[in-house]
C-alpha positions in Angstrom: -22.9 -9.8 -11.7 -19.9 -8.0 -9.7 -21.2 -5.4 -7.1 -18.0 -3.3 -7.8 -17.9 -0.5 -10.3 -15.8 -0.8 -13.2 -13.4 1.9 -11.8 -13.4 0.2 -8.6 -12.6 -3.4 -10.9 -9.9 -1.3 -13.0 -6.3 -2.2 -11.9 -3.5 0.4 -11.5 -0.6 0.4 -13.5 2.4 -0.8 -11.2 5.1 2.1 -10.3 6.9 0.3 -7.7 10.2 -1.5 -7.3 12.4 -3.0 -4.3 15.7 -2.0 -3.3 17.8 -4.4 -1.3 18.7 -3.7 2.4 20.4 -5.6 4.4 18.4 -7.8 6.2 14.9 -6.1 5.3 13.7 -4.8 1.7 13.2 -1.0 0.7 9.7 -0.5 -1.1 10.1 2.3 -3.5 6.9 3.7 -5.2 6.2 6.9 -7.2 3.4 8.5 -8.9 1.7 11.9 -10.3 1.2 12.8 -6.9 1.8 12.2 -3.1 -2.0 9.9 -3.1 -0.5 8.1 -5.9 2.7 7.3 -4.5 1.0 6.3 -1.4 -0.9 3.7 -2.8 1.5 2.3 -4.9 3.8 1.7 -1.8 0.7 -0.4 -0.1 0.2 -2.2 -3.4 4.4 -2.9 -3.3 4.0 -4.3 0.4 1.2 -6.6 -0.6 3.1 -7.3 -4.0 5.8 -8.6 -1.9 3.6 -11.0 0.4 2.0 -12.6 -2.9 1.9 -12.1 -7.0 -1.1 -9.7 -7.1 -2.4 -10.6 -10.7 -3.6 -13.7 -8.6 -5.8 -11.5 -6.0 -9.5 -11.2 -7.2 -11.3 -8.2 -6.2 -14.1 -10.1 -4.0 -14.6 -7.9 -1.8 -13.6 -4.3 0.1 -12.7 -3.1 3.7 -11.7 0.7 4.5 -8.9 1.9 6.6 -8.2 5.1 8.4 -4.9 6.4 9.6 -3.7 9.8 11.3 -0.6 11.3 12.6 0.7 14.2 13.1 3.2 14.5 9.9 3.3 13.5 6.6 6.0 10.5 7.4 3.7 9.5 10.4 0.9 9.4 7.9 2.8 7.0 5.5 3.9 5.0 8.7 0.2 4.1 10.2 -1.4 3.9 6.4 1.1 1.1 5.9 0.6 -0.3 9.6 -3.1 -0.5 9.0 -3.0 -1.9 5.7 -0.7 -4.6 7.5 -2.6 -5.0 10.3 -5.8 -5.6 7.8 -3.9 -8.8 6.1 -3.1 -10.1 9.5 -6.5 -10.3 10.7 -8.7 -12.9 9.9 -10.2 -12.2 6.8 -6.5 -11.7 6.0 -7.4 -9.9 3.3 -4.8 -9.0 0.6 -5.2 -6.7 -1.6 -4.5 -6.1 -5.4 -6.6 -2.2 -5.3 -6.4 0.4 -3.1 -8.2 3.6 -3.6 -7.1 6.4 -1.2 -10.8 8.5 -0.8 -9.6 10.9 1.5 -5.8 12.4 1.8 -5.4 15.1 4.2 -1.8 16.7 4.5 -2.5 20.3 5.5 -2.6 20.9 9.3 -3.8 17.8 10.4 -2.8 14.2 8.5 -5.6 11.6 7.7 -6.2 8.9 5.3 -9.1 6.9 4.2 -8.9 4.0 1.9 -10.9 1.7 0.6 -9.4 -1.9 -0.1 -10.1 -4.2 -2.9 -9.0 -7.7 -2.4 -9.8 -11.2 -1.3 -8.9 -13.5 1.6 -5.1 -14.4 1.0 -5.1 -18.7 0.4 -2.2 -20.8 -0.1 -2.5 -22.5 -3.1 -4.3 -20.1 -4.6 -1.8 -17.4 -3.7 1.7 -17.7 -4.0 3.5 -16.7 -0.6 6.0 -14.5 -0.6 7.6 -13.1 2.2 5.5 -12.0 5.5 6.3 -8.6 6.4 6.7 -8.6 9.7 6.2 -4.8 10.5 6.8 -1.2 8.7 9.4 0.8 10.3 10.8 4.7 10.0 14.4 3.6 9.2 15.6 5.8 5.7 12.1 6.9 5.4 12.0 9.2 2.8 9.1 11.4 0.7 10.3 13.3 -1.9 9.1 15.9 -4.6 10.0 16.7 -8.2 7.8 19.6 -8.5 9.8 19.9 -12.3 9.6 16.1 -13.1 5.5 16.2 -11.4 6.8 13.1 -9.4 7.0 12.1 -6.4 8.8 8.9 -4.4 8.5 6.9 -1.7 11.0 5.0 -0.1 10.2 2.8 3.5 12.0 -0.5 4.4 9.5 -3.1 5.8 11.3 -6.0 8.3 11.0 -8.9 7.1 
């Protein structure tokens, strides 16, 4: 018997692509709102390290990140949920559930992230992503569309 939820064990739907760039790759995620779009760009990072319909959830870590604006925010989320694959469990991660997004006056994230310990042969590799940078970071809203995008390039 699993010890997560059935919302926790629900999968969302994917609503991310990647752009080419030059030497890197641009992550580009949307969603019904800013949260949404945030986690979607995660789940695109760790989409591009492995196939996620591969990744059990077996278990769950949580993350924290603040800065001091909304692109800072997105920076350090990303950063953390790197550093968290890098780091023995290496966890990677086919869920993330944002349980705290903070955007007015101060900037803060928690997460919690469902995943397992990333294996080769079990899991495909992709390519490592080496580190998140600011370069054509962009957040945008379509208050009239109810959408908004994110766009980060990851060096690869």
């Amino acid at each position: 018997m699993s010890e997560f939820t059935p919302e926790e064990l629900q999968l969302a739907p994917k609503k991310y692509e990647y752009l080419d760039h030059t030497a890197d790759v641009q992550l580009h995620s949307w969603g019904t709102s800013l949260k949404e779009s945030f986690e979607q760009c995660g789940l695109a990072m760790f989409g591009y390290m492995t196939e996620l319909e591969f990744v059990e959830i077996k278990q769950c870590e949580e993350i924290e990140a603040t800065a001091d604006d909304l692109e800072g925010l997105l920076f350090h989320f990303l950063d953390e949920l790197l550093f968290l694959f890098s780091c023995d469990p290496f966890l990677i991660c086919s869920k993330l559930m944002i349980t705290e997004f903070i955007t007015d006056g101060e900037f803060r994230i928690k997460c919690k992230c469902y995943g397992e310990e990333f294996r080769i042969g079990k899991h495909p590799q992709g390519t490592e992503v080496k580190a998140i940078t600011y370069s054509a970071m962009q957040i945008v809203n379509e208050p009239t569309k109810n959408q908004f995008e994110v766009f980060v390039i990851i060096d690869i």
